[in-house]
C-alpha positions in Angstrom: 39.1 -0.6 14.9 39.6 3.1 13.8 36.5 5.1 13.1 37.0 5.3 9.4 36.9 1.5 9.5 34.1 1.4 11.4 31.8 3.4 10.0 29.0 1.8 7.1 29.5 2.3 3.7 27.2 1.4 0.8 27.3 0.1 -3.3 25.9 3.3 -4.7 24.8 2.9 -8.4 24.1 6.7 -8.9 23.8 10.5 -7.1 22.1 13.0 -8.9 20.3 15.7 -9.1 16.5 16.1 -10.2 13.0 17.1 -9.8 11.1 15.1 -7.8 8.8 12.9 -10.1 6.4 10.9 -8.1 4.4 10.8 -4.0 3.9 14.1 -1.5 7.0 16.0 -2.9 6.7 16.0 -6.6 8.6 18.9 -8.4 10.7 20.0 -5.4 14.6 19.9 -6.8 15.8 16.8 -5.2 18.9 14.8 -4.8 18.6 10.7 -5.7 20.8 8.4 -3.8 20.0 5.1 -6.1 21.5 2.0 -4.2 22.8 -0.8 -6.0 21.0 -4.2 -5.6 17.3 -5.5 -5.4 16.1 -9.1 -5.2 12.8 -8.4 -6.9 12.0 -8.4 -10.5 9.3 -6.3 -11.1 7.5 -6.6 -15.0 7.5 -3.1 -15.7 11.2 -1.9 -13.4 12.7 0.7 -15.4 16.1 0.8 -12.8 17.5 -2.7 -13.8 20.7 -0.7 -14.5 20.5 -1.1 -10.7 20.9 -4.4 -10.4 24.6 -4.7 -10.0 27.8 -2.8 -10.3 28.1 0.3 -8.4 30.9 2.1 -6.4 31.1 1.0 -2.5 31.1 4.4 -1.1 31.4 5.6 3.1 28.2 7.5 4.5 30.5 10.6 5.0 31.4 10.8 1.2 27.5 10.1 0.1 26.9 12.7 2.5 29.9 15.1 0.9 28.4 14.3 -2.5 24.7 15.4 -1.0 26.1 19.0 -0.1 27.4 19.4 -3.6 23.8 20.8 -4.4 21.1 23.0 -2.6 18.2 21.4 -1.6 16.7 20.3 1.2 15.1 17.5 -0.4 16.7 13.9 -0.7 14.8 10.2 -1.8 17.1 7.0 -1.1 15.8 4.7 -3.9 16.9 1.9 -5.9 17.1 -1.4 -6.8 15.3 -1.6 -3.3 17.5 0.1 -0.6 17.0 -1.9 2.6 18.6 -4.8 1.1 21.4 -3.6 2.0 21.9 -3.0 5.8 23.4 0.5 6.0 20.5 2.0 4.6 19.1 2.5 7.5 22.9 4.2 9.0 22.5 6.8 6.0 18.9 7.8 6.6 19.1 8.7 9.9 22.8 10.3 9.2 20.7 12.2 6.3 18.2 13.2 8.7 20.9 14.2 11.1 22.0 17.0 8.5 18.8 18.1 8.4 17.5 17.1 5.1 14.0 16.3 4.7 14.2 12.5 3.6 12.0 10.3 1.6 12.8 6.6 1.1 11.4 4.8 -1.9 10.9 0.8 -1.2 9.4 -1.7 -2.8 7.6 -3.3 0.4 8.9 -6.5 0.4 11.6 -6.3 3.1 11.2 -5.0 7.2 10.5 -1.4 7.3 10.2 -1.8 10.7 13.9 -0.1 11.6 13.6 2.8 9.3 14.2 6.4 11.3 10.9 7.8 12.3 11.7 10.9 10.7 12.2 9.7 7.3 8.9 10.0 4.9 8.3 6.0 3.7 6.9 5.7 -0.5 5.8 2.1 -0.3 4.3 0.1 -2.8 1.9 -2.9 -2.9 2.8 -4.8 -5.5 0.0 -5.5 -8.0 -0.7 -9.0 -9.9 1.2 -7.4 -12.7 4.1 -6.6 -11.3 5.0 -10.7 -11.1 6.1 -9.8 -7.4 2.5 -9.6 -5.6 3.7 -12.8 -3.2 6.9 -10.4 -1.7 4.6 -8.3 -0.3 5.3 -7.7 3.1 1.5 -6.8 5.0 2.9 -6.7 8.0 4.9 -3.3 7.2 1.4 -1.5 7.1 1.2 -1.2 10.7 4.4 0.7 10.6 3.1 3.3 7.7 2.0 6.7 9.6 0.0 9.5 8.1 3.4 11.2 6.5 4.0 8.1 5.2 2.7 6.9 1.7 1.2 3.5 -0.1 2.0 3.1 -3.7 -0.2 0.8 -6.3 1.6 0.8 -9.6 -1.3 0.0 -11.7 -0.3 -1.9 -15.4 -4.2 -2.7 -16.4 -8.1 -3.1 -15.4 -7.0 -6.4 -13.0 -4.4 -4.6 -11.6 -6.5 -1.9 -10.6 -9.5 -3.6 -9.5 -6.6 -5.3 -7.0 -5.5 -2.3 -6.2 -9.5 -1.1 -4.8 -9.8 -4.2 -3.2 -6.6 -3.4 -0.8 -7.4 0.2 -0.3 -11.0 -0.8 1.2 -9.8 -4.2 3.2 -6.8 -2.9 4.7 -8.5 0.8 5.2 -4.9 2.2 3.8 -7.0 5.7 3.5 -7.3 5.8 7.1 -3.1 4.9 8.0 -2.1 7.3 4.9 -1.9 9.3 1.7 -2.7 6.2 -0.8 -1.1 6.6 -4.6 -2.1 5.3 -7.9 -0.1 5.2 -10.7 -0.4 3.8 -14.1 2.6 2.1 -15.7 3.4 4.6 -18.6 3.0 2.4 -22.1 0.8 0.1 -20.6 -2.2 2.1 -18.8 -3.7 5.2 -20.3 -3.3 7.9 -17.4 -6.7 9.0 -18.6 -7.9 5.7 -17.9 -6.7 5.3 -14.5 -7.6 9.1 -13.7 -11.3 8.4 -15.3 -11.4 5.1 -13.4 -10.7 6.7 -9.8 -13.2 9.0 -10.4 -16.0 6.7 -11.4 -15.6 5.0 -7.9 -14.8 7.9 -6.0 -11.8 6.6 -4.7 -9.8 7.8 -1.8 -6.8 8.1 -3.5 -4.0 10.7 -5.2 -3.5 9.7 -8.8 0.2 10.0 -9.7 2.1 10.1 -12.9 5.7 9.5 -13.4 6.9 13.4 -14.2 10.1 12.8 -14.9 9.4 10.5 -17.9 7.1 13.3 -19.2 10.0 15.7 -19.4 13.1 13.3 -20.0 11.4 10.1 -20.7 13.7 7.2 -19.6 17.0 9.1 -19.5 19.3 8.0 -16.8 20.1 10.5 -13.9 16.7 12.7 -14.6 
């Protein structure tokens, strides 16, 4: 088998090139690498686009698409990008080129195998989301302190949820905890005011990049 035939390639659904909306590196110029597939179906997903379709590219040419722009900054998102198995081939090949790499999942599948390099954004999905029973507990014992939780937070149940995880599973203590309302559905105010009131251990988050472009695609 030749090397070209060998190596991992991947259903890509979309590169492009951004600001960072969301977790540690918000507004740092980045470059999204949005893989195709996910076998959640979150209430409030805003990427079903990402569903199906996309174009089966090699690492090298995702790689060669990467250096098209100047940043050091790149987020492998989705759909939900460790379903499929060379994710974890093009982080650490990302890594290799010395980008500084954030990977966006939805907490549901083995995070186990990711590259110790690579910054993890995981979520905990919330009673809302209609997913709560995919989440994956066990994957908090592999979050370290550059790594970071994610509650998206839809209304006063969801949130209430939300403080009950961050106190049982002492997420404050493994890493940088998020909160972030679902835009349309959560008053950021609200969720702001709420975190406040109980004094919360937690970074409230808004979406950015739906404040500037709301839902276009490829911002």
């Amino acid at each position: 088998m030749t090397d070209e035939l060998a190596e991992p390639s991947l259903r890509i659904t979309e590169i492009f090139y951004s600001l960072q909306g969301e977790a540690d590196s918000v507004g740092w110029p980045t470059v999204f690498i949005r893989l195709t597939g996910c076998p959640l179906r979150c209430a409030y997903c805003d990427t079903a686009y990402a569903f199906s379709g996309g174009e089966k590219m090699p690492i090298s040419a995702i790689l060669q698409r990467v250096r098209e722009y100047s940043t050091r900054y790149v987020t492998v998102t989705g759909g939900e990008p460790l379903a499929q198995p060379g994710c974890l081939s093009l982080l650490s090949a990302l890594a290799d080129s010395g980008y500084q790499v954030s990977l966006e999942t939805s907490g549901a599948l083995d995070v186990s195998g990711v590259d110790a390099r690579i910054v993890k954004v995981m979520d905990l999905k919330t009673p809302a989301s209609g997913e709560m029973a995919r989440n994956r507990y066990e994957n908090l014992d592999c979050l370290t302190p550059r790594d970071q939780i994610k509650f998206v937070i839809a209304d006063s149940a969801d949130y209430q949820w939300s403080k009950q995880q961050v106190n049982e599973h002492r997420l404050a203590e493994r890493c940088q905890v998020l909160f972030s309302p679902v835009m349309g559905q959560m008053a950021p105010s609200e969720l702001a005011d709420r975190i406040l009131a109980d004094q919360l251990p937690v970074r409230f988050q808004i979406q950015l990049h739906k404040f500037l472009w709301d839902d276009a695609r490829g911002k």
